[in-house]
N, CA, C and O of each residue as an XYZ file, in Angstrom:
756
protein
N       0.276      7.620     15.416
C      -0.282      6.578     14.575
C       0.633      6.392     13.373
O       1.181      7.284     12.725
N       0.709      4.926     13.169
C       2.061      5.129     11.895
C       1.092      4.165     10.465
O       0.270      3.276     10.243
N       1.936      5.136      9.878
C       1.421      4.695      8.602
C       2.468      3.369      7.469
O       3.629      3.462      7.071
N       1.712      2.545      7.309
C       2.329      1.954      5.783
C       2.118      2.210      4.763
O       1.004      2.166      4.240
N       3.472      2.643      4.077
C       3.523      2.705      2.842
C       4.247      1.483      2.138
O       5.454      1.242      2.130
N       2.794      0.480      1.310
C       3.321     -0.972      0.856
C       3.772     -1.053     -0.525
O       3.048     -1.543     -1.392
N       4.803     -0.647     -0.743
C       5.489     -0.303     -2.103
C       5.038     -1.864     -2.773
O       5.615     -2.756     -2.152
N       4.192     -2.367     -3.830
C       3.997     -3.779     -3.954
C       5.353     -3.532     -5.206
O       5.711     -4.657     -5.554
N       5.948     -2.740     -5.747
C       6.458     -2.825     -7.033
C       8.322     -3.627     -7.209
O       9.266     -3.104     -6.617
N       8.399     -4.153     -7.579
C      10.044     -4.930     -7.677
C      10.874     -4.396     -8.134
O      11.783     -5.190     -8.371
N      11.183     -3.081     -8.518
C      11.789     -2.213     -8.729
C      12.889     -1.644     -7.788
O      12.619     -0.829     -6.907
N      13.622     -1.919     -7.923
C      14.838     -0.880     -6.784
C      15.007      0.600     -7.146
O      14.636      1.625     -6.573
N      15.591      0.412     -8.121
C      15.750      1.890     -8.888
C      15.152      2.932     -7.900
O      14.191      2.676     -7.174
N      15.862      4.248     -7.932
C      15.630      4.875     -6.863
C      14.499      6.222     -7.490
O      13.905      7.045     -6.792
N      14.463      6.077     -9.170
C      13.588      7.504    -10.228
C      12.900      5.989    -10.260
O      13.241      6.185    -11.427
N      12.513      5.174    -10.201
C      11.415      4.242    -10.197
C      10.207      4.951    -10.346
O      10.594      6.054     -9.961
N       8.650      5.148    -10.718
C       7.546      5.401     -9.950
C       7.299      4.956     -8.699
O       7.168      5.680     -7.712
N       7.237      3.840     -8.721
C       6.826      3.245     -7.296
C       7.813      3.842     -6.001
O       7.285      4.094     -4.918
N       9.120      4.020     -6.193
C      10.004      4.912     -5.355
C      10.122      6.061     -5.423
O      10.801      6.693     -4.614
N       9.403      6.665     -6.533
C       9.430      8.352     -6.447
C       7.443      8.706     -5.516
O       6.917      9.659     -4.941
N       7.146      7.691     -5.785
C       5.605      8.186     -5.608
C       5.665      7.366     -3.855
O       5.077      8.055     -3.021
N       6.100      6.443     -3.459
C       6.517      6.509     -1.748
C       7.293      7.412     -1.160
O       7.213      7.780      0.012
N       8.012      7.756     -1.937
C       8.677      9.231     -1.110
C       7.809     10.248     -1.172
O       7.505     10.908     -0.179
N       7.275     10.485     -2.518
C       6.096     12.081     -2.241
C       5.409     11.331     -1.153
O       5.788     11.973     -0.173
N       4.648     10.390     -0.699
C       3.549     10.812      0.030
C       4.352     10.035      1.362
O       3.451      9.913      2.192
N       5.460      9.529      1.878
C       5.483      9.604      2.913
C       6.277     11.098      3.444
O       6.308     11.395      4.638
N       7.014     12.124      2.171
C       6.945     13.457      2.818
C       5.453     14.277      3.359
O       5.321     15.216      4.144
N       4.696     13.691      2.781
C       3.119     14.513      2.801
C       2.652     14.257      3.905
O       2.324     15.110      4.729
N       2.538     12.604      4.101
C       1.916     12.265      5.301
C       3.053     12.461      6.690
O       2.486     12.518      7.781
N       4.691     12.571      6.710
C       5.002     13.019      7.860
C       4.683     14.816      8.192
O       4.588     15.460      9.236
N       4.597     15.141      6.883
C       3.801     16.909      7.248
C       2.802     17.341      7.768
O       2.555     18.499      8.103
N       1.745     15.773      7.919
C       0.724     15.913      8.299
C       0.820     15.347     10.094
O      -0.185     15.051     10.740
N       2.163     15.300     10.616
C       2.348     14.358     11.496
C       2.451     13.314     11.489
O       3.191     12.897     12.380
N       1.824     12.228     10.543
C       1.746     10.936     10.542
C       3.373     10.214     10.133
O       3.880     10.151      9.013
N       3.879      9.776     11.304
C       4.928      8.560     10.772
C       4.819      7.774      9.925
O       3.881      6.989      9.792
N       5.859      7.891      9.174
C       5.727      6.752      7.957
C       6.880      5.424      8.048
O       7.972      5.581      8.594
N       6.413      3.983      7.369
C       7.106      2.983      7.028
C       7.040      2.759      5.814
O       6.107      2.168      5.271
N       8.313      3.338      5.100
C       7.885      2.538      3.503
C       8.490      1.431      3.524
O       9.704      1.378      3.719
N       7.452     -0.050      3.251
C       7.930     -1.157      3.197
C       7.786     -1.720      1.482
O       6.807     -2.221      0.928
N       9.338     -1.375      0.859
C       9.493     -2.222     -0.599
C       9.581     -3.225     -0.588
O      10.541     -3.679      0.035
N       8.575     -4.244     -1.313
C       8.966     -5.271     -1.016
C       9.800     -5.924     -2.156
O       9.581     -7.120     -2.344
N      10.911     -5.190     -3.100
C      11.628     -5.297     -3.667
C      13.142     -5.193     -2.722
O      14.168     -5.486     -3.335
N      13.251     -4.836     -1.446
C      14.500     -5.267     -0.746
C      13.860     -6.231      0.883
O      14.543     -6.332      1.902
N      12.429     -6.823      0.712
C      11.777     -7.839      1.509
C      12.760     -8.981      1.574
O      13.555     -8.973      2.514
N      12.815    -10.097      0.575
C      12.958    -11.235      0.866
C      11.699    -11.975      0.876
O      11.589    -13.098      1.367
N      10.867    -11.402      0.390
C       9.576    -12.676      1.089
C       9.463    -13.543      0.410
O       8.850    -13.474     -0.655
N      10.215    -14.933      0.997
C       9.721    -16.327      0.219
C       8.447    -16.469     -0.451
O       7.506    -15.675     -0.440
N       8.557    -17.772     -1.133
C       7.207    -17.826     -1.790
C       6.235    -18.534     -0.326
O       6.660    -19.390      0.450
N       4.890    -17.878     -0.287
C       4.283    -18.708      0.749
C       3.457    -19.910      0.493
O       2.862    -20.389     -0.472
N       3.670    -20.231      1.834
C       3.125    -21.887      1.779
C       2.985    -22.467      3.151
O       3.640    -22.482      4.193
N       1.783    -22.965      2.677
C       1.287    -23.219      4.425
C       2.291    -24.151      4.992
O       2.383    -23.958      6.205
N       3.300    -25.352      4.450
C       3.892    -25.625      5.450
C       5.078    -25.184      5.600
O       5.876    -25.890      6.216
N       5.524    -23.811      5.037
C       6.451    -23.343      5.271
C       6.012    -22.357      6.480
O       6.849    -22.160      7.361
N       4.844    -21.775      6.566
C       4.124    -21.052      7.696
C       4.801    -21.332      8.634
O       5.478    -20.425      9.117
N       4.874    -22.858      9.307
C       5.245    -22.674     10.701
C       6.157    -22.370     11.042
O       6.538    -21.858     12.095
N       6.893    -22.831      9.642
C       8.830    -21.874     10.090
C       8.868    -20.602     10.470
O       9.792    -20.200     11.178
N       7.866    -19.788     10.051
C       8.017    -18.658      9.996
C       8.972    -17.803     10.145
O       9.348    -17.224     11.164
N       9.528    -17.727      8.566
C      10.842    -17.047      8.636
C      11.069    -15.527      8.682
O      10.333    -14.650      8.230
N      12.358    -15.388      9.387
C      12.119    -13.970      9.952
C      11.492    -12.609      8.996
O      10.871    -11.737      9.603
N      11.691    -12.486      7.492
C      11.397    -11.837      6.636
C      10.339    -11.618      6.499
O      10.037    -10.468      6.178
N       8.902    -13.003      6.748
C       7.967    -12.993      7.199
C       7.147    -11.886      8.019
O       6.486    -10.928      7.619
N       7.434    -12.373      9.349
C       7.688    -12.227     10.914
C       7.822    -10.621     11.034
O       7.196    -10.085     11.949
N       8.560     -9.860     10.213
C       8.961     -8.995     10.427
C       7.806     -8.087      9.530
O       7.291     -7.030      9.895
N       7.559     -8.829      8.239
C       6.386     -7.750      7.597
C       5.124     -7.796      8.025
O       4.230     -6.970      7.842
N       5.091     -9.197      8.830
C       3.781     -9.570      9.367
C       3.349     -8.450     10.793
O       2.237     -8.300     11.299
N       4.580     -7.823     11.152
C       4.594     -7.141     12.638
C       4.507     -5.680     11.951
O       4.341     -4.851     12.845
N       4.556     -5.138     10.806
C       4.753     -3.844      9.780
C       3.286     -3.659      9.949
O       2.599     -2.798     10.498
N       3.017     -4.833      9.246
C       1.257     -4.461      8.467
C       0.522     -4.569     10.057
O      -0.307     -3.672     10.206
N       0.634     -5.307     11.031
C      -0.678     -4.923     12.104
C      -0.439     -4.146     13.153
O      -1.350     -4.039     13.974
N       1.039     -3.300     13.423
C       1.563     -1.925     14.084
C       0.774     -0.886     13.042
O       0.394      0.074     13.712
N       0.430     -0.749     11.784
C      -0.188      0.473     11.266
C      -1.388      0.440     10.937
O      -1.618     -0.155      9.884
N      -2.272      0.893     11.494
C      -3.303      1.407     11.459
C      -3.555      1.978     10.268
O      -4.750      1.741     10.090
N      -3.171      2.566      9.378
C      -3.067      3.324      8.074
C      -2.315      2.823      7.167
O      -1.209      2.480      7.585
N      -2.524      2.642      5.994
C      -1.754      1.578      5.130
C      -1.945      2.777      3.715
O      -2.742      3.715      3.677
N      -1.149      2.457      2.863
C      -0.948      2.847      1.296
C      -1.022      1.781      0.893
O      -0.888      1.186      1.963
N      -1.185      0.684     -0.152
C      -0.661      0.317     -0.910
C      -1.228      0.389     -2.110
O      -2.354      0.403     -2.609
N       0.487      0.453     -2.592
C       0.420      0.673     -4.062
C       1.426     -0.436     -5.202
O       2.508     -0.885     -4.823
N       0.834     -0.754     -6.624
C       1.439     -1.446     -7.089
C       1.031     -0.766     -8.292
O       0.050     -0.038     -8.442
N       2.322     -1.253     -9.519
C       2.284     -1.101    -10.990
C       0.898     -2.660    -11.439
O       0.564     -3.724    -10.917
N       0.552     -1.914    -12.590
C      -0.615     -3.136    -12.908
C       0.013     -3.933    -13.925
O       0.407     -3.561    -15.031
N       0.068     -5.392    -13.265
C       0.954     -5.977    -14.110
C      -0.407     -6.875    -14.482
O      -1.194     -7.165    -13.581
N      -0.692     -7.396    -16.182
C      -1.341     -8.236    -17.114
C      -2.828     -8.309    -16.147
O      -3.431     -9.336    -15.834
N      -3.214     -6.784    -15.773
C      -4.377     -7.147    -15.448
C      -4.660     -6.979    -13.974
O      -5.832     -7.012    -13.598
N      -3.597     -6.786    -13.038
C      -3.976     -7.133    -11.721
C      -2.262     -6.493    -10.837
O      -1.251     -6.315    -11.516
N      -2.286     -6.244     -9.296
C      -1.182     -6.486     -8.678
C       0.248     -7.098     -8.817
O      -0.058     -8.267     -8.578
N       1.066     -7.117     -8.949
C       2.045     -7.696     -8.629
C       1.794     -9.175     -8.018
O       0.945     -9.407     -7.157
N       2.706    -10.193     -8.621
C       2.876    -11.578     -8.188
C       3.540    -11.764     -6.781
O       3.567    -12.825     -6.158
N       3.972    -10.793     -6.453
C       5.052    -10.448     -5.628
C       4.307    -10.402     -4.618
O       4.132    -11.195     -3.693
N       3.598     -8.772     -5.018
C       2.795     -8.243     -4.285
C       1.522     -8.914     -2.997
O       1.101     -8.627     -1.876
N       1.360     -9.763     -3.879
C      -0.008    -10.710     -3.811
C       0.763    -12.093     -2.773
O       0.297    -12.556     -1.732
N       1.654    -12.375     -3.264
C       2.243    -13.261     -2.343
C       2.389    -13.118     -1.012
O       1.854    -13.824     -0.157
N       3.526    -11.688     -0.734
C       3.245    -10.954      0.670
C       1.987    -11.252      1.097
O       1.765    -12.280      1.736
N       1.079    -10.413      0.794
C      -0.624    -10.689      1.228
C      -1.145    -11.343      2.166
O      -1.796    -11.070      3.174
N      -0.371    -13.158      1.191
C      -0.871    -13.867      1.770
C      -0.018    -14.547      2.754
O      -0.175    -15.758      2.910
N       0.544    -14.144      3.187
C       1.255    -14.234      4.422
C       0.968    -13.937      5.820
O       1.377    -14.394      6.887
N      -0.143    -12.723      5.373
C      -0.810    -12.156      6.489
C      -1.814    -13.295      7.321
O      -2.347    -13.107      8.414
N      -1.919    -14.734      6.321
C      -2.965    -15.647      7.180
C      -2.017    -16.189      8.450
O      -2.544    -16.991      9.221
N      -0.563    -15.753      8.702
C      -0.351    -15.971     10.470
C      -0.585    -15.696     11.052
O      -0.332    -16.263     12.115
N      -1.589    -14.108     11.015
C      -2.284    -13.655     11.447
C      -3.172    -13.753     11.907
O      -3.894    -12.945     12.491
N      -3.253    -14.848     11.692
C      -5.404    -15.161     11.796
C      -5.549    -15.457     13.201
O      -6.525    -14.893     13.695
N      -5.089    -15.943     13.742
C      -5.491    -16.045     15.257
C      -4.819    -15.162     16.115
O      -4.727    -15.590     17.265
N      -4.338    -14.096     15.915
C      -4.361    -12.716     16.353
C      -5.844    -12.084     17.043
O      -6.946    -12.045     16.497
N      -5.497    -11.650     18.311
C      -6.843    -10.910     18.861
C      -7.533    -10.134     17.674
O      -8.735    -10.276     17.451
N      -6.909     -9.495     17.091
C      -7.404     -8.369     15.593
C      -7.056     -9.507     14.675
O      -5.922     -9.219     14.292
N      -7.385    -10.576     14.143
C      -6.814    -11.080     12.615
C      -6.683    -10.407     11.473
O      -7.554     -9.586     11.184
N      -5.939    -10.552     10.890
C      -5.337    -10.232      9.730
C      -5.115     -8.686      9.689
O      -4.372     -8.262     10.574
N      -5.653     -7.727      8.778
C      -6.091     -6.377      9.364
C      -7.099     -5.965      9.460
O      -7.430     -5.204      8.550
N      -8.153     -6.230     10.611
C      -9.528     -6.149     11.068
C      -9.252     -4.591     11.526
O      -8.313     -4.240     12.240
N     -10.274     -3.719     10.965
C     -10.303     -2.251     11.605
C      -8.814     -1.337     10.438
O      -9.044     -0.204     10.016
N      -8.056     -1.727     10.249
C      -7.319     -1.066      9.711
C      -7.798     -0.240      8.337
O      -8.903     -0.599      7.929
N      -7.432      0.347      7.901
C      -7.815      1.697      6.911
C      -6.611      1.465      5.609
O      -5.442      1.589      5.973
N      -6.859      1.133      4.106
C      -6.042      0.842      3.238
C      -6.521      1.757      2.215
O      -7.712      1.740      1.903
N      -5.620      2.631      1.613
C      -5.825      3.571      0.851
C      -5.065      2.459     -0.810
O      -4.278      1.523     -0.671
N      -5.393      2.762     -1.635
C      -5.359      2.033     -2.673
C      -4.417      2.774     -4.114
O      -5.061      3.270     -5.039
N      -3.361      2.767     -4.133
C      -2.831      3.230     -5.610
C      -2.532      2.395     -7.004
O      -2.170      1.225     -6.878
N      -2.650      2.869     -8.131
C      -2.080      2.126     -9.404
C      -1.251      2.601    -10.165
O      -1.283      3.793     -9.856
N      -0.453      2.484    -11.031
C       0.056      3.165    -11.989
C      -0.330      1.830    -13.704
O      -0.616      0.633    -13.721
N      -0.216      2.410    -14.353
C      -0.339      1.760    -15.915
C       0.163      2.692    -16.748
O       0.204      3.906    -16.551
N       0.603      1.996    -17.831
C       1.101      2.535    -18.975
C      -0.056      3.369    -19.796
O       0.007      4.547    -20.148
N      -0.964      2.578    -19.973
C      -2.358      2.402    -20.123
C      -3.206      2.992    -19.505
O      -2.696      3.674    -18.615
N      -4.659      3.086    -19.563
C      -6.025      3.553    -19.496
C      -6.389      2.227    -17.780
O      -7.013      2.473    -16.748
N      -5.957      1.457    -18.038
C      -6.096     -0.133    -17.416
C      -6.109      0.009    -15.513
O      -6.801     -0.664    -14.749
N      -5.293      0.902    -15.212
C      -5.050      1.319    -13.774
C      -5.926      0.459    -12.488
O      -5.588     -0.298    -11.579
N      -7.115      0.991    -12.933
C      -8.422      0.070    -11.722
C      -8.430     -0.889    -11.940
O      -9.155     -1.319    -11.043
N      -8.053     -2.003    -12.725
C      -7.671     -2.999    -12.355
C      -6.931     -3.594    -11.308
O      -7.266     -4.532    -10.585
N      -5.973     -2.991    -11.312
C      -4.497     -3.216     -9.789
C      -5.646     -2.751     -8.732
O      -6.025     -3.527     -7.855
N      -6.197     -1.386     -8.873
C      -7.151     -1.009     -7.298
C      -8.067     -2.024     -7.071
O      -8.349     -2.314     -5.909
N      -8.648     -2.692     -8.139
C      -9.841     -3.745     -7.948
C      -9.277     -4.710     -7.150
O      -9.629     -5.173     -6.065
N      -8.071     -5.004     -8.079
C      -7.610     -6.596     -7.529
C      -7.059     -6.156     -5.884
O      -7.399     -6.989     -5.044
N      -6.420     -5.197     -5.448
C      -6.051     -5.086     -4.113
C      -7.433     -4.475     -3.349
O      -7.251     -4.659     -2.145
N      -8.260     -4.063     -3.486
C      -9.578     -3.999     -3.174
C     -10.239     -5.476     -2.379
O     -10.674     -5.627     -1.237
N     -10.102     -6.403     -3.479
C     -10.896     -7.492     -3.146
C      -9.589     -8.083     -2.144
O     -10.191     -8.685     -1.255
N      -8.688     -8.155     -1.972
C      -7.949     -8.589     -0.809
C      -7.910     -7.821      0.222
O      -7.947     -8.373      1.322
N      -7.818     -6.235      0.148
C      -7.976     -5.690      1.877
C      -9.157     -6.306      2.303
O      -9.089     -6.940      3.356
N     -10.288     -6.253      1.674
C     -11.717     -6.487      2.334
C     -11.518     -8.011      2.528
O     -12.434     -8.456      3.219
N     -10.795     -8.784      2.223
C     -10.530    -10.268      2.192
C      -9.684    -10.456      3.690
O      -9.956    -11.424      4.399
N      -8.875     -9.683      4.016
C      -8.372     -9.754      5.089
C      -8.923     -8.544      6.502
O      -8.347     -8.505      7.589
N     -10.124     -7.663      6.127
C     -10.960     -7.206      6.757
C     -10.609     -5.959      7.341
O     -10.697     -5.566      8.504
N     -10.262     -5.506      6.478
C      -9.577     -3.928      6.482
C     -11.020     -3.068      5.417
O     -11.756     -3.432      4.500
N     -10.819     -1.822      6.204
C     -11.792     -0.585      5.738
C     -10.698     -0.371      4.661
O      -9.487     -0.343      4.882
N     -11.502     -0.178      3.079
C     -10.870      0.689      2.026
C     -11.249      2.307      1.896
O     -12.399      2.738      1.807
N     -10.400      2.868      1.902
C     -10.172      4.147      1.758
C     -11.257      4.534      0.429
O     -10.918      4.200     -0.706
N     -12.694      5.325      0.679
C     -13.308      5.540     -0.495
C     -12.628      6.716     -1.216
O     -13.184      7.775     -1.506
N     -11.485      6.419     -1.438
C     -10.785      7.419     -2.533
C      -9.530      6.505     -3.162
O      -8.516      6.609     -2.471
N      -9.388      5.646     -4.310
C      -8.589      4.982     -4.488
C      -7.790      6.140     -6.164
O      -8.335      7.052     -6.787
N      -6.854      5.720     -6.286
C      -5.849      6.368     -7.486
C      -5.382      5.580     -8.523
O      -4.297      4.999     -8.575
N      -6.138      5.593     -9.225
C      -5.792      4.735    -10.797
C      -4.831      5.784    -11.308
O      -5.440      6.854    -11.311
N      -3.543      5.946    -11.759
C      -2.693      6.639    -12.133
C      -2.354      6.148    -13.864
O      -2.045      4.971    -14.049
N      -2.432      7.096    -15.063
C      -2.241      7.185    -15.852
C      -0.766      7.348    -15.966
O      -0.394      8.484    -15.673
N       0.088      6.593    -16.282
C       1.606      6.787    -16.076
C       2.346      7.668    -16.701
O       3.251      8.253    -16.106
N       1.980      7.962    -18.410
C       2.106      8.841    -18.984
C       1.642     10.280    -19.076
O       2.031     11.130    -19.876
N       0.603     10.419    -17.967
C       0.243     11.853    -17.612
C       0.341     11.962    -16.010
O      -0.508     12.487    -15.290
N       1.627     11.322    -15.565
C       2.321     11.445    -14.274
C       3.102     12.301    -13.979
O       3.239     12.883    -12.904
N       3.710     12.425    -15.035
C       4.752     13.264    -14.928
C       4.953     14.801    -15.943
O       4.564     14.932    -17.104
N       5.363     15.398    -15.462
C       5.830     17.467    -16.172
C       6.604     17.035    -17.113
O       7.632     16.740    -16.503
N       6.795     16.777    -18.349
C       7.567     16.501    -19.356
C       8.822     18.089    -19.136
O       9.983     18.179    -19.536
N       8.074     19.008    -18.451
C       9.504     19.623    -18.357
C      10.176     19.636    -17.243
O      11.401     19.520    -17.201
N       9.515     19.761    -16.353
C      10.462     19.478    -14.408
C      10.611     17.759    -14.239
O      11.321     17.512    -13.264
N      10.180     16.657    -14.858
C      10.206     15.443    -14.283
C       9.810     15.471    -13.532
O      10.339     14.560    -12.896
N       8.921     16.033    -12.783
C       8.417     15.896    -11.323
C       6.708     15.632    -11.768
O       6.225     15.602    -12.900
N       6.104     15.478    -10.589
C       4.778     14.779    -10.872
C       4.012     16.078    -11.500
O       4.476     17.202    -11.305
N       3.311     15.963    -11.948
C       2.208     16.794    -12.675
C       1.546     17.434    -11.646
O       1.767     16.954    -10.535
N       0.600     18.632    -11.710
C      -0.122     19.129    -10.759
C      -1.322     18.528    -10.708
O      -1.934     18.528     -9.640
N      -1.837     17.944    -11.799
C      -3.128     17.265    -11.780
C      -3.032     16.221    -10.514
O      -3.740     16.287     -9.509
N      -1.851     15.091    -10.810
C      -1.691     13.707     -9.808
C      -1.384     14.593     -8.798
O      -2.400     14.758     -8.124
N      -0.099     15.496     -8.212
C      -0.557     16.487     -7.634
C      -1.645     16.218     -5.982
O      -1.751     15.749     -4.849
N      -2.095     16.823     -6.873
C      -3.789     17.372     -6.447
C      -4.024     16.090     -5.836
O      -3.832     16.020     -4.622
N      -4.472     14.883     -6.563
C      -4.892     13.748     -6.415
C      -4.430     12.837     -5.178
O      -5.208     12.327     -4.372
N      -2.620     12.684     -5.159
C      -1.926     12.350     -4.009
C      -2.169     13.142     -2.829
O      -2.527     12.505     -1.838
N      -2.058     14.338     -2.721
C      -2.729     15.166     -1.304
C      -3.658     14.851     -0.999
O      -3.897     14.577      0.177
N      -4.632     14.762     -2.068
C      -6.651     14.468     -1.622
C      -5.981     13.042     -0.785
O      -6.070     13.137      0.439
N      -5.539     12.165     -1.137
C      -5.380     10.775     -0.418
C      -4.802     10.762      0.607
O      -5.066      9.884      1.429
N      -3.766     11.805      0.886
C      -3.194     12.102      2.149
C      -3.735     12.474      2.986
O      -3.591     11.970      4.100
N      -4.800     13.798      2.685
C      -5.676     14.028      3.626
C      -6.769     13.560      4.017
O      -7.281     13.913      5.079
N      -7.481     12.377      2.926
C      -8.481     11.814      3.670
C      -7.872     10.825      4.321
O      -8.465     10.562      5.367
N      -7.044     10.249      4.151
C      -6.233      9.180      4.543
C      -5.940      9.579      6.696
O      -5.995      8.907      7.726
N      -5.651     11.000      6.341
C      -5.303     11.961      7.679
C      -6.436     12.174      8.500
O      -6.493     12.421      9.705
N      -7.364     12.032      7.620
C      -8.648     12.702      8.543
C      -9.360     11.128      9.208
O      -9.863     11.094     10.332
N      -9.277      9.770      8.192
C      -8.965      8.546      8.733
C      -8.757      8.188      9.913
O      -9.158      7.150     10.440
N      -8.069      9.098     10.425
C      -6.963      8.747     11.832
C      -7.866      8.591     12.863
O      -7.858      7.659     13.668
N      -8.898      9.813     12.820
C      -9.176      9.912     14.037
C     -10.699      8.625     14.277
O     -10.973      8.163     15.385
N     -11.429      8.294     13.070
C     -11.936      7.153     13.284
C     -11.334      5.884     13.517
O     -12.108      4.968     13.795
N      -9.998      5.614     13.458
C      -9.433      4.384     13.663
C      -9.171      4.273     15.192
O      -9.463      3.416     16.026
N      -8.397      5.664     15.258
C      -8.013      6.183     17.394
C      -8.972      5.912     17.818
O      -8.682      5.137     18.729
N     -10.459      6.070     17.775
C     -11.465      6.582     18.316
C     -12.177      5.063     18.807
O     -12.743      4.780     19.863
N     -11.873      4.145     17.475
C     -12.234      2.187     17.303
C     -13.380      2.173     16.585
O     -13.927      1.087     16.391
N     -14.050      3.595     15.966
C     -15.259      3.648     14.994
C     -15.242      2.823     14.013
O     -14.273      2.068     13.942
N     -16.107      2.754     13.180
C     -15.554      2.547     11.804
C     -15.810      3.676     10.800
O     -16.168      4.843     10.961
N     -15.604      3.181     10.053
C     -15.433      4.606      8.872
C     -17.007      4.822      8.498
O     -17.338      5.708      7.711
């Protein structure tokens, strides 16, 4: 069963959060067995969408559109920008309506685990706003989502993540893991 990891953040940078925190958990989740895809959509390409650009459907598209309904298990995560997801982020998204007349549309049955980061206290905002779009495109949310405090992310002396977040990223890995077997199975959660 393979997993997405939906980096929503525009960041390349490789000490990024959003690129240090897809690498911890797609090491976690291949430890757990689970294959991982981290899809940034900071080296995507994804045009801006638009329904009559839809029918072109350009390959950049096409290609994330075939990412998100091969995985059964999804991450995504974005920095909270003025309140909400990524512009970026949100755009992808909606791309997923080529989907719609798919035997499964959009991601029906799929399992989306939810991350944030903020500078700020503000975090559940980004989980809210990507909240109301998995369930918009008909995906099970992961009842364990991660509002991340950005400034208590990190060991001010190793640079590495804190043991608290830690803790927090595993809990998501493993319920995320234990996930699996209601999705194999065609239950729901």
């Amino acid at each position: 069963m393979n997993v997405l990891i939906f980096n929503g953040a525009t960041d390349t940078r490789p000490e990024a959060t959003s690129n240090r925190l897809a690498a911890y958990l797609s090491e976690a989740l291949t430890e757990k067995g689970l294959p991982t895809e981290i899809f940034s959509l900071a080296e995507k390409q994804i045009p801006f969408f638009s329904m009559s650009e839809a029918a072109k459907k350009p390959e950049s598209v096409a290609a994330m559109c075939e990412s998100f309904c091969k995985a059964d298990l999804q991450i995504w995560m974005t920095p909270l920008y003025h309140g909400s997801m990524t512009g970026a982020m949100k755009n992808c998204l909606d791309w997923l309506e080529l989907t719609s007349k798919h035997q499964r549309p959009y991601l029906t049955g799929k399992v989306v685990a939810l991350l944030s980061w903020a500078d700020g206290t503000q975090a559940m905002q980004g989980i809210n706003a990507m909240d109301a779009v998995a369930k918009a495109l008909r995906a099970w949310v992961l009842p364990y989502s991660l509002p991340i405090l950005k400034n208590n992310l990190y060991d001010p002396q190793t640079s590495g993540f804190t043991a608290f977040y830690k803790t927090k990223l595993d809990m998501m890995v493993s319920l995320l893991s234990a996930a699996q077997s209601h999705v194999a199975a065609g239950s729901a959660i």
